[in-house]
ZALUM-235074 format. One record per atom (N, C-alpha, C, CB): y, x, z. Coordinates in steps of 0.2 Angstrom, whole numbers, plus 5000, padded with zeros to 4 digits. Atoms other than C-alpha are relative to their C-alpha. Glycine has a CB too. Example, Ala and Ser with C-alpha at 12.3 -4.5 7.8 and 13.67 -1.06 7.14 Angstrom:
<atoms>
499450045000497850625039500650045000500049955006499449964999499550685036500549965003500250024993
</atoms>
This chain:
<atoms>
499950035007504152525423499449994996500650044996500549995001502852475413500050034991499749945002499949955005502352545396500649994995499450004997499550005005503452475383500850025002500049924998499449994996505152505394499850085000500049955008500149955001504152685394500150044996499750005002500149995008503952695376500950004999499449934995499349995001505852665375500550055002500249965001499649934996506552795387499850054997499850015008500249925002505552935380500649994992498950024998499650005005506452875363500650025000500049954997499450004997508052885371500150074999500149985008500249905000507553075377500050024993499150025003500049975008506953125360500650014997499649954994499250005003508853075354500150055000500549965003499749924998509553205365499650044999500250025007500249935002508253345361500150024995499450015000500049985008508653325343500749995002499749954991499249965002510653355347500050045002500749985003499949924996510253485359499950054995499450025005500349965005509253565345500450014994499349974997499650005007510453515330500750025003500149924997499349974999511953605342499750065000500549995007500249914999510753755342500150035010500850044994500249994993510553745362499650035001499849965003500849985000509453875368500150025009499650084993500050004992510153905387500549985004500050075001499650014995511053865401500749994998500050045004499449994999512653925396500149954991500250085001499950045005512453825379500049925002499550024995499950064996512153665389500849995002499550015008499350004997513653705398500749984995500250085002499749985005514653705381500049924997499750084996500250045001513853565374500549915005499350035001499750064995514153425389500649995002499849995006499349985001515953475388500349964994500150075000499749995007516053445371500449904998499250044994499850055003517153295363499649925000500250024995500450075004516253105362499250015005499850014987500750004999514553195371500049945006499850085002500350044994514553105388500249914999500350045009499850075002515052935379499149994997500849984992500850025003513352955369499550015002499850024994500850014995512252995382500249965007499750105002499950084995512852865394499849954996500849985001500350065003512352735380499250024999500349984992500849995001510852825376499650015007499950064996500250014997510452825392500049975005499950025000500050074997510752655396500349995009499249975000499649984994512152745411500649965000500250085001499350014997513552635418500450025004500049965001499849984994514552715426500749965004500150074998499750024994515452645441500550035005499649985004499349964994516952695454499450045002500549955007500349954994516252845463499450034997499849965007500649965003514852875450500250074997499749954992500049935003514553065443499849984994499650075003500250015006514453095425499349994999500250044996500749985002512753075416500150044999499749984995500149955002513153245410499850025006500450034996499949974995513153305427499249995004500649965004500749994996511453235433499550004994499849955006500650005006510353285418500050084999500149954992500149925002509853485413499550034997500050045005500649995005508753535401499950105001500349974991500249904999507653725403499549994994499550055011500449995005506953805390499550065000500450004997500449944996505453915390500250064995499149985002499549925002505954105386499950034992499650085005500449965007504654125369499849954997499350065000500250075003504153945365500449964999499749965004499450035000504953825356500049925003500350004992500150034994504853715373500749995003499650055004499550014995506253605381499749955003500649994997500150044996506053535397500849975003499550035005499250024997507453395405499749995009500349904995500149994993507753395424500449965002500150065003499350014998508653295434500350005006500249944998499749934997509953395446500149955005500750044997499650004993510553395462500449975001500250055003499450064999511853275460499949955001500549994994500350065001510653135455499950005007499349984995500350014994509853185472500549985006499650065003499349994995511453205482500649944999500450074997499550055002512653045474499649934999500450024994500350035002511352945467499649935005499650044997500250024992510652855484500449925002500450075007499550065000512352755484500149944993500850044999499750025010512252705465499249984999500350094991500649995003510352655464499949974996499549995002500050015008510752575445500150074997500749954997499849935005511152755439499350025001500650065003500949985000509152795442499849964993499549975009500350025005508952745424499349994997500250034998500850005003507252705413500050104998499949944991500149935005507752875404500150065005500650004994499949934996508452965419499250015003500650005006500750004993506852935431499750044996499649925004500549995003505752995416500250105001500149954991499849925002506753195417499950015007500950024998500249994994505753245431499550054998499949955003500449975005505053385420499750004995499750025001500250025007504753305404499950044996500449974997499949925008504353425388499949964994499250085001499850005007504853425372499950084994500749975001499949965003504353525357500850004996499550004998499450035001506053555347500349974994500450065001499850075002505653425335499849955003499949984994500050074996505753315348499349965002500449954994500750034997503853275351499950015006499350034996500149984993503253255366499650045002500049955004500649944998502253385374499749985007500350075001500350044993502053325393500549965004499850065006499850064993502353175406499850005006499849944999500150014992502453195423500049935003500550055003499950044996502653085436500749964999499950035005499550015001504152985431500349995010499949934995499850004991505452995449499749925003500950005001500050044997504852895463500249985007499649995000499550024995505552835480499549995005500449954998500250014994505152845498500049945001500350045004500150064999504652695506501149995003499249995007499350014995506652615512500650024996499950055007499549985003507252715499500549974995499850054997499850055009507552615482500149925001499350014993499950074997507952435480499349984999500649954996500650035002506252435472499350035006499950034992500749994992505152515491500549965005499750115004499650024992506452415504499449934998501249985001500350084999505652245510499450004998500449934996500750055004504052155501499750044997500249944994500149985005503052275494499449954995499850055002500450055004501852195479499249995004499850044991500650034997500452105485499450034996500049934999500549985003498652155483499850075001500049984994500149944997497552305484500250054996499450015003499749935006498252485481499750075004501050025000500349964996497652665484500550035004499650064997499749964996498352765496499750065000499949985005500249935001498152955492500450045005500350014993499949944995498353095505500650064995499150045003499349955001500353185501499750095000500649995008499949955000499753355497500450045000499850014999499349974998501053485502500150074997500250005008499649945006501453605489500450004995499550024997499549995007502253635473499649954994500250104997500250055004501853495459499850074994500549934997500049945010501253605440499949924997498850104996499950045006501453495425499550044996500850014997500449995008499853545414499949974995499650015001500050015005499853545398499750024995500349995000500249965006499253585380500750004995499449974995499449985005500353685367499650044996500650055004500249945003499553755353499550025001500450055000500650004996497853745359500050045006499450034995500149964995498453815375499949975006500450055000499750014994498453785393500650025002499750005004499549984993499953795404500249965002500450045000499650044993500953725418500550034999499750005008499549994999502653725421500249955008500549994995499950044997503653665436500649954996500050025004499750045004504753515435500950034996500049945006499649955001506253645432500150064996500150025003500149935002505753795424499350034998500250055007501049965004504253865413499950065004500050044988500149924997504554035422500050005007500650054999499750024993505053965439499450065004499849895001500549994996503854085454499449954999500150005007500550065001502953925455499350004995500549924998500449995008502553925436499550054998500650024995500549925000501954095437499449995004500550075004500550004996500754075450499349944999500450005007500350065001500253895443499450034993500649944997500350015005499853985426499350055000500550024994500849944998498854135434499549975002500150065007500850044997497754005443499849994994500049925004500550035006497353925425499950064999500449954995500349965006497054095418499250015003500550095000500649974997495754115431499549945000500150025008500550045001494853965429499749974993500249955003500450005005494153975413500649944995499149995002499450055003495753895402499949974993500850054999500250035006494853855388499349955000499950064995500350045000493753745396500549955003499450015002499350054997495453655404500149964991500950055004500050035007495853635385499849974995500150034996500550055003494253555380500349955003499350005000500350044992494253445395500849944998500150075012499150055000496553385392500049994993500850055003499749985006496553415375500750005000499849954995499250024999498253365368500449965001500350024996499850075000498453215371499949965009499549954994499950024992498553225392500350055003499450005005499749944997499553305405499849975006500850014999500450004992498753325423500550035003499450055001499649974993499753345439499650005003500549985004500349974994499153435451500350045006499450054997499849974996499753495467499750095000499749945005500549934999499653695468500050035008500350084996500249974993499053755484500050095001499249975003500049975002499253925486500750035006499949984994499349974995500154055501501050014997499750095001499349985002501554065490500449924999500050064991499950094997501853865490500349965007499449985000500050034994501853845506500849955003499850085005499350004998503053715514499950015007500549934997499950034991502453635531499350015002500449905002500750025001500653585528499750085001499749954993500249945001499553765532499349984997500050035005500650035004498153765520499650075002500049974991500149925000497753955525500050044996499650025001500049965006497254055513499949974994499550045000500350045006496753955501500449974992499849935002499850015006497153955482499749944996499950054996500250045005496853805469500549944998499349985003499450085003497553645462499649955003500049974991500550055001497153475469500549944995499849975009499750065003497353325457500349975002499849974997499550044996498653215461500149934993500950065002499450045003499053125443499650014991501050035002500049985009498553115422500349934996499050034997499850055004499453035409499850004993500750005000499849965008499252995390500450005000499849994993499449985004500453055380500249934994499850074995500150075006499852895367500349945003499249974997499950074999499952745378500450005007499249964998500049984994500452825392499849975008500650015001500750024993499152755404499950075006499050014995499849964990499252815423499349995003500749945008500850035000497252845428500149985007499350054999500250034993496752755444499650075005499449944998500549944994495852875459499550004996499749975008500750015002494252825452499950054993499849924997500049965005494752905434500150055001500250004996499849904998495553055442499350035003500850025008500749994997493953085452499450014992499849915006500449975004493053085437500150084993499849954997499349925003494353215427499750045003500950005001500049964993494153305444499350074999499949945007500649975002492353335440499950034993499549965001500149955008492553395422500350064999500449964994499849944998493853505428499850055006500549985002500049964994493153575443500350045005499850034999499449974996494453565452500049935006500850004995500050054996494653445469500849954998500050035008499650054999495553285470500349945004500049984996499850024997496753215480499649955006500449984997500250034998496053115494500149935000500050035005499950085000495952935495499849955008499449974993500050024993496252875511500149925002500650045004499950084999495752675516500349995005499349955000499550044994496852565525500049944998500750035000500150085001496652365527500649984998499749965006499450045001498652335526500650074999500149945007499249984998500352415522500150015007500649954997499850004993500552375540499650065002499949935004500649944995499052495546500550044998499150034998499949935004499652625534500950035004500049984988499450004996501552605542500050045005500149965003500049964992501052635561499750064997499449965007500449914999499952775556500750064997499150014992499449945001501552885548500449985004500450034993499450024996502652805561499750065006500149915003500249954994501552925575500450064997499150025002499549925000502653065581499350075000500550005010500349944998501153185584499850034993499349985004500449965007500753295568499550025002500350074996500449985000499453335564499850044993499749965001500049955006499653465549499849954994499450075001499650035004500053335537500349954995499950024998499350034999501353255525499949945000500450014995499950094998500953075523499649984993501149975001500550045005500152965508500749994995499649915003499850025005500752915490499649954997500150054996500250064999500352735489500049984992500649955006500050035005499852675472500149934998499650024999500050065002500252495466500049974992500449965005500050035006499652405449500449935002499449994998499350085000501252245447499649964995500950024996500250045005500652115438500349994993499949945003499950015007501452155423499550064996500750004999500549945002500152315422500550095003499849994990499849944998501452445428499850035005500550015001500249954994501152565443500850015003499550074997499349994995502452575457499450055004500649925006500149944996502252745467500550005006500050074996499650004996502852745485499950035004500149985001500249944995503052905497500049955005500550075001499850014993502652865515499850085005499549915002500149924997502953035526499849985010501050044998500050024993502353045542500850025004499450055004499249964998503753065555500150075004500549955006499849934999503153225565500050054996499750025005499649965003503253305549500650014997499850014997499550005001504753245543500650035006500049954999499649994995505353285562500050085001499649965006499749924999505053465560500250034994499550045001499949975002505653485545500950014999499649984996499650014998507153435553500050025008500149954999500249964992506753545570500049925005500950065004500450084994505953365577500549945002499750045009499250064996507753275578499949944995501050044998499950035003507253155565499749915001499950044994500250074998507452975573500649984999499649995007499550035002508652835571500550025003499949945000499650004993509652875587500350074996499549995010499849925002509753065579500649984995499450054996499450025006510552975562500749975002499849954996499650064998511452855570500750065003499549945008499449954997512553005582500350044995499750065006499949985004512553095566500749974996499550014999499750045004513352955557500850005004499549935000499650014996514552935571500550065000499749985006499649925000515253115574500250024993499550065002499749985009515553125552499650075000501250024998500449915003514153285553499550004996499850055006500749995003512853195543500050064994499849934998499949945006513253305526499950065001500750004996500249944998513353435535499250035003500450015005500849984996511653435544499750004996499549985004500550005004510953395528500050064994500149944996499849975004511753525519499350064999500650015003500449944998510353655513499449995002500350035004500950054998508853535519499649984994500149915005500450045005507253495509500349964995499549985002499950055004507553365495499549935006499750034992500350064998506253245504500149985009499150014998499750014994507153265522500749964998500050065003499450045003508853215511499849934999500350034992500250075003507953075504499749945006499350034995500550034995506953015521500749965002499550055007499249994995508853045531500349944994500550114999499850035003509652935516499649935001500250024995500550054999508352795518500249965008499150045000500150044993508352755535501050025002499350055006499350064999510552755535500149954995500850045000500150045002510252645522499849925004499650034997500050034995509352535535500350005005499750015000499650014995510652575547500649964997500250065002499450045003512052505536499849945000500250014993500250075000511152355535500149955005499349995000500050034993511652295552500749964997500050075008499250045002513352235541499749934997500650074993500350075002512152105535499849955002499650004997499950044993511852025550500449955001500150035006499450074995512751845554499850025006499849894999500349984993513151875570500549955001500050095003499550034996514251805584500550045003499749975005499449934999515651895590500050045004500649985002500449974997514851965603499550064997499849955003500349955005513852065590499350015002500550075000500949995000511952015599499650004997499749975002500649965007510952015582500250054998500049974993500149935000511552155579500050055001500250014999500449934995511252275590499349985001500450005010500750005003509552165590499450034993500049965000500349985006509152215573499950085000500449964994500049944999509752405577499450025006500750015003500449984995508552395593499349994996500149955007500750015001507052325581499850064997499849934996500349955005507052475570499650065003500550024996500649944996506152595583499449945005500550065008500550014996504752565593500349985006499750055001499850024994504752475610500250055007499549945002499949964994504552645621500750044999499350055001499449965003505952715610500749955002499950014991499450054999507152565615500450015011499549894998499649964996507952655629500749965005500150044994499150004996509552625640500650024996500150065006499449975003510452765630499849974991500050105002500050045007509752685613500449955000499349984999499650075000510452505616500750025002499649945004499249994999512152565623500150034992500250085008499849995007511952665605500149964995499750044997500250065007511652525594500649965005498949945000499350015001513252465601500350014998500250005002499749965001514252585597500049994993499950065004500149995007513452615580500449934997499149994998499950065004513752425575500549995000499849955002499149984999515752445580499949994995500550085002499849965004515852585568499749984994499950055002500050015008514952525554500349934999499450004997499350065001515952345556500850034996500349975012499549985000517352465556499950024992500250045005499949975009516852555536499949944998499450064997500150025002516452415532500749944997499650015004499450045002518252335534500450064997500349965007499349935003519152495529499950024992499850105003500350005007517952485511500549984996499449954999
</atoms>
């Protein structure tokens, strides 16, 4: 989204911090009390521009605000529902929601820090399927740890994650900063930036082995004023003010290169890129691309179409997903996404585009015997939800 569309979501936000604040919200169970309450989920559906649709969950349902324990510090989140229902509904991924992805607010309503507003795997959203924007973009190397949210409060530094000021994570985010001399971070961000940075760090760990190794790598800084997204170039120079490394910047001549290269099954310890693109209206689109033998192990190596596809077939996908990373839910929804699509096919009655189009989505060594007899089958069945809808 670009800034003015940005500038209006946060206004949105602000709303709800000052009801939160003006019910005297300070934890969980006051949340609870609150989103319950008479008229509430009418006025934060307009305010945050939520229509909700057959089969949609409330707004109240995918929004959660944490607060931190001694500061008067509120951060909004948004829940496991969004990740989990949201997929089907991708109008309910709001301006205002995408922005609650650790946001902070003091508790008159100023803002304090901006993370990464949410963004989407390649395949995932209506805005990474098909075409991406033309022209050149970076390609940053996915580092695989836990995100911190740094910030200033009060001439201080600290980090939160995107959930919890106390969160492990948080704790281990704030001891780094204590150790890197926190009052030259505070010259360096003042109060008018918030840095993300990847924490690296044995206690992080997901897939990627970094060994022993403690630190942050930059990944991200926003202002607060105009909310400007620096380019590699500027983080790289941040990087050096901070004395801290930043993200790699990995060249590639085409989307297509960058493609084949996370389509190889072989890992190589790690996760994949986060593809930067300036739109010609000046925004920035962010888009994960994961390799697949990490995704394949983050899913004990099963994660190919033919895997979804049987999954789909047998009614055990929810279940396998059950309890799986968030960016394995997210890969796994993306690519039946792309399976469903086979109901979009004109076909002939015989159903040969469409098992063609099921055959194009792997590779030629992957197209198989037992594949193409699957891409039969598959196309039935989703003919068949298709008419039962």
């Amino acid at each position: 989204m670009d800034q003015a569309r940005v500038a209006q979501a946060v206004v949105k936000l602000q709303m709800l911090i000052r009801t939160i604040v003006g019910a005297d919200v300070k934890n969980s169970e006051g949340w609870h009390d609150l989103r319950k309450s008479e008229g509430f989920e009418g006025m934060m559906s307009e305010g945050f521009g939520y229509e909700r649709e057959a089969g949609m969950p409330s707004i109240t349902t995918l929004v959660k605000p944490f607060f931190h324990p001694t500061k008067a510090l509120v951060g909004l989140n948004y829940t496991p529902v969004a990740h989990n229902t949201l997929h089907r509904f991708p109008k309910g991924w709001t301006d205002a929601l995408r922005l609650c992805r650790g946001i902070v607010f003091d508790r008159q309503a100023n803002l304090v820090a901006f993370p990464f507003p949410k963004f989407f795997n390649y395949g995932e959203h209506e805005e990474t399927k098909g075409t991406l924007p033309e022209g050149p973009f970076e390609a940053m190397d996915k580092a695989d740890g836990h995100l911190a949210i740094i910030f200033s409060y009060r001439g201080k530094v600290m980090a939160t994650t995107r959930g919890s000021f106390v969160s492990p994570t948080a704790q281990v985010a704030n001891k780094m900063l204590a150790t890197k001399n926190r009052s030259h971070w505070q010259k360096v961000i003042g109060r008018q930036q918030t840095v993300l940075a990847e924490i690296i760090h044995p206690r992080t760990k997901v897939i990627v082995d970094y060994g022993r190794r403690r630190g942050f790598i930059l990944l991200g800084c926003y202002d607060l004023n105009t909310y400007a997204d620096l380019d590699h170039a500027q983080l790289s120079i941040l990087a050096q003010k901070l004395k801290t490394p930043v993200a790699e910047l990995v060249p590639f001549a085409s989307i297509a290169e960058l493609k084949a290269k996370v389509a190889e099954k072989d890992y190589k310890n790690r996760e994949g890129f986060v593809v930067r693109f300036v739109q010609p209206d000046g925004s920035v689109l962010r888009v994960k691309f994961k390799y697949a033998g990490y995704l394949g192990i983050m899913l004990e190596e099963k994660l190919t179409y033919g895997y979804v596809m049987n999954r789909l077939l047998d009614g055990s996908l929810e279940r396998t997903l059950a309890g799986k990373p968030h960016e394995v839910e997210q890969e796994v929804r993306g690519m039946v996404t792309k399976l469903m699509a086979v109901n979009e096919i004109p076909d002939d009655s015989r159903g040969k585009a469409r098992r063609a189009y099921l055959r194009e989505l792997v590779d030629e060594a992957s197209r198989t015997t037992s594949y193409c007899t699957q891409c039969g089958k598959f196309s039935r069945w989703a003919l068949a939800q298709q008419s039962s809808s």
